[in-house]
Backbone as ProteinMPNN parsed JSONL, in Angstrom:
{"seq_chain_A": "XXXXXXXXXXXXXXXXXXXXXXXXXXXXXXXXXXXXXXXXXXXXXXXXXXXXXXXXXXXXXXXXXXXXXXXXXXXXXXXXXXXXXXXXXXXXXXXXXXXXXX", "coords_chain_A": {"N_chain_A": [[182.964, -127.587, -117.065], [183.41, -124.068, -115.835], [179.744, -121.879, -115.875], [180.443, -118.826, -117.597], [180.534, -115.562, -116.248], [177.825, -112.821, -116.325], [178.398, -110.156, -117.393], [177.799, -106.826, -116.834], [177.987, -103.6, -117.456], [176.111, -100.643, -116.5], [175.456, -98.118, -118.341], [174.985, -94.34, -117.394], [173.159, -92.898, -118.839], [171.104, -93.36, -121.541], [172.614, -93.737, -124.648], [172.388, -93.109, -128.657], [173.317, -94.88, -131.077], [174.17, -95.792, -134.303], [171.585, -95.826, -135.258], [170.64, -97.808, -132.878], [169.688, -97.76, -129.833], [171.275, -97.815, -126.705], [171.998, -98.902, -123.308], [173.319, -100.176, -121.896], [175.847, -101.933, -121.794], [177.108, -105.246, -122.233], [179.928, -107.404, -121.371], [180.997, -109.778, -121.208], [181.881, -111.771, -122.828], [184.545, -111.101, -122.639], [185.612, -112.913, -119.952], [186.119, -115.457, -121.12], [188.574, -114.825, -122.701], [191.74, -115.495, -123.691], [195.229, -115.947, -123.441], [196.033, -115.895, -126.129], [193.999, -113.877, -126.513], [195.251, -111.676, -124.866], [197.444, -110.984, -126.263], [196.725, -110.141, -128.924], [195.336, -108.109, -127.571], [196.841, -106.412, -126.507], [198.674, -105.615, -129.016], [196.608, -103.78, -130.371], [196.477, -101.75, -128.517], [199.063, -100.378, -128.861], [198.945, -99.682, -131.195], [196.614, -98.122, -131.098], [196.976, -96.174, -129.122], [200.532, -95.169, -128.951], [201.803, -93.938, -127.341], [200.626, -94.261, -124.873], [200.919, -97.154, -124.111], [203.886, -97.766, -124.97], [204.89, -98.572, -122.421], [205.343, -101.59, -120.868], [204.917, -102.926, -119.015], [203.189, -101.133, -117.098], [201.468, -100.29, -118.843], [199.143, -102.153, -119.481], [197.532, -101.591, -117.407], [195.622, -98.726, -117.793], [193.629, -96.895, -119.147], [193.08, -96.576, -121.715], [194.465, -99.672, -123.025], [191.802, -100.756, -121.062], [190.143, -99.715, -122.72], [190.618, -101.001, -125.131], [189.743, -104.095, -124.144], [187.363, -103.93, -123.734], [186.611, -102.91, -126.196], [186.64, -105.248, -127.733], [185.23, -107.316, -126.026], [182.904, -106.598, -126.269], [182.492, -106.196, -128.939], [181.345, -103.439, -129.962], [182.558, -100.591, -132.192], [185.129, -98.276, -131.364], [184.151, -96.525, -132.137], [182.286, -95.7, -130.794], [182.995, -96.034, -127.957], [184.238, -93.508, -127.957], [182.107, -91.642, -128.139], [181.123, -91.563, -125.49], [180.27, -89.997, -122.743], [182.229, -88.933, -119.869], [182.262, -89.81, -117.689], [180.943, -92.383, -117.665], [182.76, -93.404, -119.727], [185.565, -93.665, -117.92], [184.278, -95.133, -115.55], [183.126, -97.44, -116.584], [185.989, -98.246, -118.332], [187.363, -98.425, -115.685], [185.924, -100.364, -114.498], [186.523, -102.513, -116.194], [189.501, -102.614, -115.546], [189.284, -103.391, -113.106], [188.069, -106.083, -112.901], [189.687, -107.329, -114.252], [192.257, -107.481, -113.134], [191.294, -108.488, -110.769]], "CA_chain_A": [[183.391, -126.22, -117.358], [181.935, -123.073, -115.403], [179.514, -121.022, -116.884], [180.683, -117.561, -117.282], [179.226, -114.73, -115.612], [177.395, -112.225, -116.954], [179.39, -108.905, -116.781], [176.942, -106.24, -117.687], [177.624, -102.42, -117.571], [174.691, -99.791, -116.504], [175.815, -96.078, -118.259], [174.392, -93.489, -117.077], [172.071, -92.194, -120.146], [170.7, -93.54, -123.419], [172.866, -93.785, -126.179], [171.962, -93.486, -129.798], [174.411, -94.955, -132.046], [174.354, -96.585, -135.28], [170.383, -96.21, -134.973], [170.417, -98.57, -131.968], [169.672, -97.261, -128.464], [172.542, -98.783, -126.374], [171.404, -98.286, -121.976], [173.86, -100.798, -120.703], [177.125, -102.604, -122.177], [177.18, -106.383, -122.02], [181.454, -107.129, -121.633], [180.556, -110.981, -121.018], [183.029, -112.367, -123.456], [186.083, -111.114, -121.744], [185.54, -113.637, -119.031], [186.701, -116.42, -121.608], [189.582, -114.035, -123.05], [193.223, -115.959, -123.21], [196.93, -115.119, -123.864], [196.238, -114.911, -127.361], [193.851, -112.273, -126.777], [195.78, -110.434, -124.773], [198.824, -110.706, -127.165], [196.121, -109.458, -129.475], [194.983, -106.372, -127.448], [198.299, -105.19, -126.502], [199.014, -104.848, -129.959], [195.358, -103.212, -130.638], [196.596, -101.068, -127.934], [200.201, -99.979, -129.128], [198.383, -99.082, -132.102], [196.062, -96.751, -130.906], [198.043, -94.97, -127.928], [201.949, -95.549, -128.496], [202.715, -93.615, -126.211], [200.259, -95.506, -123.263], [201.481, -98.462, -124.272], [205.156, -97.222, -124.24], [205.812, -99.17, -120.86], [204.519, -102.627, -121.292], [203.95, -103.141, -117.508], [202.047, -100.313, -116.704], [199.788, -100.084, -119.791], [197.644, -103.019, -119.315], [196.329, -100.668, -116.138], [195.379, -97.809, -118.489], [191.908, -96.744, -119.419], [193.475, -97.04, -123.426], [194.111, -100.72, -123.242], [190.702, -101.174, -121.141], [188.96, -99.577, -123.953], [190.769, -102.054, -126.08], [189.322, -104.901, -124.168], [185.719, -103.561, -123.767], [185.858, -102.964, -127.672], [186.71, -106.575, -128.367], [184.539, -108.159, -125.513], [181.205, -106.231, -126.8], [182.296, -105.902, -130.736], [180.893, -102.07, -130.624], [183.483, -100.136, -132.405], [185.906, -97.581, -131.032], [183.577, -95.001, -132.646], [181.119, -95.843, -129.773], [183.301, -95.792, -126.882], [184.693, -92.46, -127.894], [181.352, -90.463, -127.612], [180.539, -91.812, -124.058], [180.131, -88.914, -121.083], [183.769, -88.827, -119.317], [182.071, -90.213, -116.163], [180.602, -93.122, -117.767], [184.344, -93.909, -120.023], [186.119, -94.007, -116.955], [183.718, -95.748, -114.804], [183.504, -98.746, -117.603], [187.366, -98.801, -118.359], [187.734, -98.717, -114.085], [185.383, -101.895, -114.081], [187.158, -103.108, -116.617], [191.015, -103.343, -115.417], [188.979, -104.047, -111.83], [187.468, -107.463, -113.18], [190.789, -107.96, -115.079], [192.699, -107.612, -111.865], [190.497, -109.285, -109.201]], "C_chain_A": [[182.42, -125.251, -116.681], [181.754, -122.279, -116.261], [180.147, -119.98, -116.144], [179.799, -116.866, -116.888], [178.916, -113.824, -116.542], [177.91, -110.832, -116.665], [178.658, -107.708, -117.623], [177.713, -104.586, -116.68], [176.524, -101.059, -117.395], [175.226, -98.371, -116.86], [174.911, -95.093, -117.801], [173.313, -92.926, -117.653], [172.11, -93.208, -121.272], [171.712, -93.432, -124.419], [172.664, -94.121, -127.34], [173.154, -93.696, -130.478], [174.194, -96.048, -133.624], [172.943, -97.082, -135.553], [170.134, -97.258, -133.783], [170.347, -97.693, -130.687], [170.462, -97.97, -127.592], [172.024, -97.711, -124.36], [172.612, -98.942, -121.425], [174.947, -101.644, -121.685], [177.258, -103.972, -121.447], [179.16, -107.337, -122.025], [181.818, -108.924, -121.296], [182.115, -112.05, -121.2], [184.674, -112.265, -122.786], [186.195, -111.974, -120.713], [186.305, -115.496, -119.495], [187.996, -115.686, -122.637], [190.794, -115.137, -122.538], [193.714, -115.305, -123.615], [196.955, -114.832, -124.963], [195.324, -113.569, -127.602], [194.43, -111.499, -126.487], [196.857, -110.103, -125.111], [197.834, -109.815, -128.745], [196.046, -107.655, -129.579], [196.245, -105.609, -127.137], [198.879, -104.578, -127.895], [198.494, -103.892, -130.751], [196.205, -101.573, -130.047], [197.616, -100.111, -128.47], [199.871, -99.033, -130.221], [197.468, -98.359, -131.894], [196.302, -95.583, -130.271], [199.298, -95.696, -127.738], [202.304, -95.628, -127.505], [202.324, -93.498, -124.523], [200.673, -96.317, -123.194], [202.803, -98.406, -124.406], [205.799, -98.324, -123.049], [205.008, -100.472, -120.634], [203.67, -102.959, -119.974], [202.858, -102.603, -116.811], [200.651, -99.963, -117.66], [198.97, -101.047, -120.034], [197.01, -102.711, -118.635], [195.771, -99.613, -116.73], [194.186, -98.22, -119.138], [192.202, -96.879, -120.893], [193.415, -98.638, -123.592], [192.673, -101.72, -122.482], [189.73, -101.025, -121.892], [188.913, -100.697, -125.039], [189.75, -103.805, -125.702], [188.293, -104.98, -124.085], [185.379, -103.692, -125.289], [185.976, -104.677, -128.387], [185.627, -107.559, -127.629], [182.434, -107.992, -126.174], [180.94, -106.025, -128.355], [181.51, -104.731, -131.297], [182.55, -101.536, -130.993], [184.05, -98.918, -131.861], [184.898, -96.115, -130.993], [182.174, -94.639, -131.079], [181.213, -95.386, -128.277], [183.492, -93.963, -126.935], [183.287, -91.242, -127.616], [180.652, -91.017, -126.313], [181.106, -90.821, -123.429], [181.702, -89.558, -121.004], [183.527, -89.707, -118.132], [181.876, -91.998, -116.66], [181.963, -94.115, -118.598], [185.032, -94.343, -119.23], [185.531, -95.247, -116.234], [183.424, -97.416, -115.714], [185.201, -98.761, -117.857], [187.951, -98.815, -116.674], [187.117, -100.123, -114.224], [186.305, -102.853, -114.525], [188.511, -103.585, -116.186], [190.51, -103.7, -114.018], [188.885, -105.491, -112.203], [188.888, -107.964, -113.369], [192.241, -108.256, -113.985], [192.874, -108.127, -110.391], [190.928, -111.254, -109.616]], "O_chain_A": [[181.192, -125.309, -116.732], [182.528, -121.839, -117.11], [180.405, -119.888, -114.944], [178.593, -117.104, -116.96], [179.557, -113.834, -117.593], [177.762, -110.439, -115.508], [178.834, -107.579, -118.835], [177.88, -104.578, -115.46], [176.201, -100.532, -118.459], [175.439, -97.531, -115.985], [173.752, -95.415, -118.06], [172.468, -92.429, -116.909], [173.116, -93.728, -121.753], [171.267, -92.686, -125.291], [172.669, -95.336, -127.539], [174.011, -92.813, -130.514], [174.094, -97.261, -133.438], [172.734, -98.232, -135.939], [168.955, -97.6, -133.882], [171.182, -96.789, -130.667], [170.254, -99.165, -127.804], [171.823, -96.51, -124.181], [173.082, -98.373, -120.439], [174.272, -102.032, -122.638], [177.485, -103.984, -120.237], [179.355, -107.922, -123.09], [183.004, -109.221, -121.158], [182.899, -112.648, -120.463], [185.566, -113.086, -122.573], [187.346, -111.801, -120.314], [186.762, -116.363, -118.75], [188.254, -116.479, -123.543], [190.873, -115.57, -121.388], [193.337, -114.255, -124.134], [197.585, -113.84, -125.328], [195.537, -112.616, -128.352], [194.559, -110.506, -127.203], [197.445, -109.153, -124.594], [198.406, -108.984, -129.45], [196.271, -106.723, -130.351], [196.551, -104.461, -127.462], [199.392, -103.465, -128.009], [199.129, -103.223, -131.566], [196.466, -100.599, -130.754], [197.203, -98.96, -128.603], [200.309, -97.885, -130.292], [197.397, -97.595, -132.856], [196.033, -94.421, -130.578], [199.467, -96.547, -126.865], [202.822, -96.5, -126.808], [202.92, -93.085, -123.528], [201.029, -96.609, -122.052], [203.209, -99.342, -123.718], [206.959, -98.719, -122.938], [203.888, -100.303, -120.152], [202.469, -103.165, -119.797], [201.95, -103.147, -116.184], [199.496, -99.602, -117.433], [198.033, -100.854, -120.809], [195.852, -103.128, -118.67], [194.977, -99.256, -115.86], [193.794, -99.315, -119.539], [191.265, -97.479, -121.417], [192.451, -99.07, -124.225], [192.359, -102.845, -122.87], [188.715, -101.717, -121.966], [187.955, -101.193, -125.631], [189.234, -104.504, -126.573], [187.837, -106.1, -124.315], [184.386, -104.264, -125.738], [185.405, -105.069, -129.404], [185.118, -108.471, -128.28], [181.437, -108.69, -126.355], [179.879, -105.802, -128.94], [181.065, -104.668, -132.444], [183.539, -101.893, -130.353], [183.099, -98.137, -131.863], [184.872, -95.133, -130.252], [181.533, -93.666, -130.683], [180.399, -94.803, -127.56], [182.969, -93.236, -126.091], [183.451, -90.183, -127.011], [179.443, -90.797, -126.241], [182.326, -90.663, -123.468], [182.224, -90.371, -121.767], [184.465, -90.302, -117.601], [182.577, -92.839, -116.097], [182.193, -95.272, -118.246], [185.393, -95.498, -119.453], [186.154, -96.308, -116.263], [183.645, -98.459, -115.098], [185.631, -99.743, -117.252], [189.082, -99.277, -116.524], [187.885, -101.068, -114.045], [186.832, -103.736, -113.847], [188.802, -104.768, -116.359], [191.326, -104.447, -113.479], [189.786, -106.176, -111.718], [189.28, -108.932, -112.718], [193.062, -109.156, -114.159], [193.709, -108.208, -109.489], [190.58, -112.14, -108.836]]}, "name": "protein", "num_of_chains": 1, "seq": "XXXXXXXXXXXXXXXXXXXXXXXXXXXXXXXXXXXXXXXXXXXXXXXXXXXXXXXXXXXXXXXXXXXXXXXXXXXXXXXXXXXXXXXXXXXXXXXXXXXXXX"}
């Protein structure tokens, strides 16, 4: 079996959250992700943005269901992603449907 790689994140700034200082997002786990996760996150997804998820084909490319799989691969909660910079959101849910794509 190969090992997985190590799929690490660098944000831009420091974040304090939950008393922890958080520099860099570790997204590792998604690398062993199957069909039942992603029968999982689509439904994660549906449930947080209907109406991204709306069009089944196109919303697994959407920065909504990459948040979904960032929040399941690193187990920080939703509450975490949501106060990240705009530059640094994007630029992690871009890596994300990149990896998930390549």
């Amino acid at each position: 079996m190969a090992k997985s790689k190590r799929l690490i994140f660098e944000l831009s700034k420091e974040y304090e959250f939950e008393g922890k200082k958080i520099k860099e997002i570790d997204y590792s786990k998604v690398d062993n992700f199957t069909a039942i996760d992603f029968t999982e996150l689509t439904k994660t997804h549906r449930e947080r943005a209907p109406e991204e998820a709306s069009t089944p084909f196109l919303s697994t490319k959407t920065a909504g269901f990459a948040l979904c799989v960032l929040q399941k691969a690193t187990e920080l909660p939703f509450e975490f992603f949501d106060m990240l910079s705009m530059k640094d959101y994007m630029r992690a849910t871009d890596m994300v449907t990149a990896f998930l794509l390549s």
